[in-house]
C-alpha positions in Angstrom: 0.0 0.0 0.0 1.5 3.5 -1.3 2.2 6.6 1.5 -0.4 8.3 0.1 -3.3 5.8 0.6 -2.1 5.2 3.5 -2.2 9.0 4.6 -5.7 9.4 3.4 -7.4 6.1 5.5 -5.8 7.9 8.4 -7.7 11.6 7.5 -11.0 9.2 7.0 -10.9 8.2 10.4 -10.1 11.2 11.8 -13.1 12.8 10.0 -14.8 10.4 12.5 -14.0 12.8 15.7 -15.4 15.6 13.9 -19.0 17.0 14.3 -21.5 19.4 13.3 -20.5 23.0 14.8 -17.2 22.2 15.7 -14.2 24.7 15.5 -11.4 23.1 14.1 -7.7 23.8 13.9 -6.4 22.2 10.7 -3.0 21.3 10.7 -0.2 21.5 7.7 1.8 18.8 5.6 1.0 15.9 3.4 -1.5 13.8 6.0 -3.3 16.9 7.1 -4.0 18.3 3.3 -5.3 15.0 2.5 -7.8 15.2 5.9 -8.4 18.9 4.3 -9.9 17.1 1.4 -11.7 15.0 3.0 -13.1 17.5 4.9 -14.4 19.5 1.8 -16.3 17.3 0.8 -18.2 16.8 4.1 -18.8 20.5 4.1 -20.0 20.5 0.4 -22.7 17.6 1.6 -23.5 20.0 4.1 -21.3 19.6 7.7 -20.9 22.8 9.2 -17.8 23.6 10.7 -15.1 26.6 10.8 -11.1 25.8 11.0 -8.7 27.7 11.8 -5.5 27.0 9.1 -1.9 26.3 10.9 -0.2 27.7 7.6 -0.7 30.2 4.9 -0.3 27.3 2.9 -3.5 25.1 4.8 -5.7 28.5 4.5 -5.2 28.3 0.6 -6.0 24.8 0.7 -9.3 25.4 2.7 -10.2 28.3 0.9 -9.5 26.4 -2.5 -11.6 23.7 -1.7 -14.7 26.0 0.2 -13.4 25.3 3.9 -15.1 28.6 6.2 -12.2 29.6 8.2 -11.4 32.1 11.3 -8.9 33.4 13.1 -7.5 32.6 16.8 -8.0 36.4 17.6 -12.0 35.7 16.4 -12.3 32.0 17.6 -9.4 31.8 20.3 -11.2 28.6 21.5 -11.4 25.7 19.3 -12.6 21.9 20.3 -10.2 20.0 17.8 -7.4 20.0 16.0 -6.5 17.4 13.7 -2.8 17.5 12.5 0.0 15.1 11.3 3.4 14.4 13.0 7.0 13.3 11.6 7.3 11.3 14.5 5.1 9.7 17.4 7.0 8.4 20.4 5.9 7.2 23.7 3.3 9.2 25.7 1.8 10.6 22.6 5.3 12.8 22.5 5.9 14.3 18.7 8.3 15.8 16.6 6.8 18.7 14.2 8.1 21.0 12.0 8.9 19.1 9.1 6.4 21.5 6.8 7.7 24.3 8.8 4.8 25.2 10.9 5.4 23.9 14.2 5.2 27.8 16.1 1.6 27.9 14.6 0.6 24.6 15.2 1.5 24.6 18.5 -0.2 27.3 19.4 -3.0 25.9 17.9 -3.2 22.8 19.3 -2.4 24.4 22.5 -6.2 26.6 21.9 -8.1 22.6 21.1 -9.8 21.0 23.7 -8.0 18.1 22.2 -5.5 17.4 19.3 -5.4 13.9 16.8 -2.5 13.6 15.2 -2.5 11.4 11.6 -0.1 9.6 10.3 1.2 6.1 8.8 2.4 3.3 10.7 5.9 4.4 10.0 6.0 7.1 12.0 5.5 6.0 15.2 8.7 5.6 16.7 9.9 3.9 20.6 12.1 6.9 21.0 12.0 10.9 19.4 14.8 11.8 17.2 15.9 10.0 14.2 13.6 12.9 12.3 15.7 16.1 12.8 14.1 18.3 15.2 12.8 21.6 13.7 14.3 24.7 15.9 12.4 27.9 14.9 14.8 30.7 15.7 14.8 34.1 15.2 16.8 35.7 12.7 19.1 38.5 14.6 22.1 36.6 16.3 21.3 33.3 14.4 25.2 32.1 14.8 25.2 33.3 18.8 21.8 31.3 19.8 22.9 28.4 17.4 25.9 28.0 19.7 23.9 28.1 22.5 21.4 25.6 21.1 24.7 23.2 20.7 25.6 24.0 24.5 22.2 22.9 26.0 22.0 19.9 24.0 25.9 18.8 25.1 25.0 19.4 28.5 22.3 16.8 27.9 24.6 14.3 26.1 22.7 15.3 22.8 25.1 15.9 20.1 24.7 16.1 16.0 24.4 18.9 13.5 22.6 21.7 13.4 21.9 22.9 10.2 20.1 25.9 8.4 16.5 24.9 6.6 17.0 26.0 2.7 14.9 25.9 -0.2 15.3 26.9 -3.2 19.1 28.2 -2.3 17.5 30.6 0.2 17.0 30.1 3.9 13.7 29.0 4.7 11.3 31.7 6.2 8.2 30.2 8.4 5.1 32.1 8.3 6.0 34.2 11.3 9.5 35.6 9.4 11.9 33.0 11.5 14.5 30.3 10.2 14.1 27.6 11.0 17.4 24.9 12.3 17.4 21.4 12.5 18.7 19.6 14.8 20.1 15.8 13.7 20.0 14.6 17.4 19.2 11.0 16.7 18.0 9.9 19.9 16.2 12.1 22.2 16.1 10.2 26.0 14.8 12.8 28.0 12.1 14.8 25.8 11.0 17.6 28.8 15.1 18.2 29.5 15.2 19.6 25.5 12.2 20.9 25.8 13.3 23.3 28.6 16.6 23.9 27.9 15.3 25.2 24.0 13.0 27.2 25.5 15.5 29.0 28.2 17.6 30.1 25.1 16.5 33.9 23.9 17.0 33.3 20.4 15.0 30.0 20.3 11.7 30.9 19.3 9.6 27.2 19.5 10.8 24.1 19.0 9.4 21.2 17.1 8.7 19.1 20.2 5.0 18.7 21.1 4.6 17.3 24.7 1.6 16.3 26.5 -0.2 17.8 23.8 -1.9 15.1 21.3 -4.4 12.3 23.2 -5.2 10.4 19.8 -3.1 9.3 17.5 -4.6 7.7 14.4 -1.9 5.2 12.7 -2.5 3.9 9.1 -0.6 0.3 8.4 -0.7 -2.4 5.8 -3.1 -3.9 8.7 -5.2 -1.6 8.9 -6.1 1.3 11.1 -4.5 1.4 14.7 -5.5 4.0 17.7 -3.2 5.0 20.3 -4.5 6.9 22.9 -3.2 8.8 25.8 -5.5 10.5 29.0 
């Protein structure tokens, strides 16, 4: 069974969790455009929701397709979000980032009553890190916080490079006019240690580690659909 098939029976079930009048955060990548689509066409039959997109990227999508969206600053309160993950790891623990939009879907799946993540079998992981953490960082005194980035993660026996996002030949810009670094850890024991030592560095703006965030996680296999779940 091909990536994409499987990406789309996961975005089927999660269209399962959603109902009539619900405010959804709709999260960015592959798995979550393919739940978009899905979505569309339960709002052409006639379900009534409003989402609020992760990425400029997921708004064009929605809006393409005849998704109603909002705003956090409008609907700063939003009952689901339904969002993929490069990596699922015990606890429900994730790495994000990998399309770039981890700072804004964060914050909204911080705003959801709860968050399901989608993804395919292969992504579920026993420990976080062989997908390079995403480090959104802010663009004045990239080479000073960089070094300090490399410092907390030594004094947490973390080591590995750290390298600029590019595309195109030009640094990657997020949505919210940061760079993005991305940090080849490998392993990641002690998830809440990185987590807090990222977070104590100025120049570190969010990080692609999403903690205690996600209770579902929807996983799509050659078997079939599996459900993790986490209280």
């Amino acid at each position: 069974m091909d990536a994409r098939t499987l990406k789309i029976k996961a975005a089927a079930e999660a269209l399962t969790y959603v109902k009539n009048g619900m405010r959804l955060g709709i999260g960015t990548g592959s798995t979550a455009e393919e739940f978009v689509r899905l979505l569309a066409e339960k709002v052409a039959a006639g379900l009534d929701v409003i989402g609020v997109p992760t990425s400029e990227r997921t708004a064009a999508l929605c809006q393409e397709l005849g998704v109603r969206l909002t705003t956090l600053e409008e609907t700063p309160v939003l009952d689901l979000t339904i969002d993929g993950a490069d990596e699922i790891g015990p606890e429900l623990a994730l790495i994000k980032g990998g399309g770039g939009a981890l700072l804004r879907e964060k914050i909204v799946a911080a705003a959801s009553a709860q968050m399901v993540v989608i993804a395919d079998e292969s992504k579920n992981v026993e420990v976080l890190g062989k997908f390079p953490l995403p480090i959104e960082v802010n663009r004045f005194g990239l080479a000073a916080t960089k070094i300090a980035i490399e410092k907390a993660a030594a004094a947490l026996d973390l080591s590995g490079s750290l390298t600029l996002r590019m595309t195109g030949g030009e640094a990657f810009v997020t949505d919210g006019g940061h760079l993005i670094l991305d940090a080849s850890f490998g392993r990641i024991p002690d998830t809440r240690a990185l987590s807090n030592a990222l977070h104590a560095i100025p120049g570190v703006v969010e990080h692609g580690l999403f903690l205690g965030l996600a209770r579902v996680a929807i996983l799509a296999g050659a078997d079939g659909i599996r459900t993790r779940t986490q209280p």
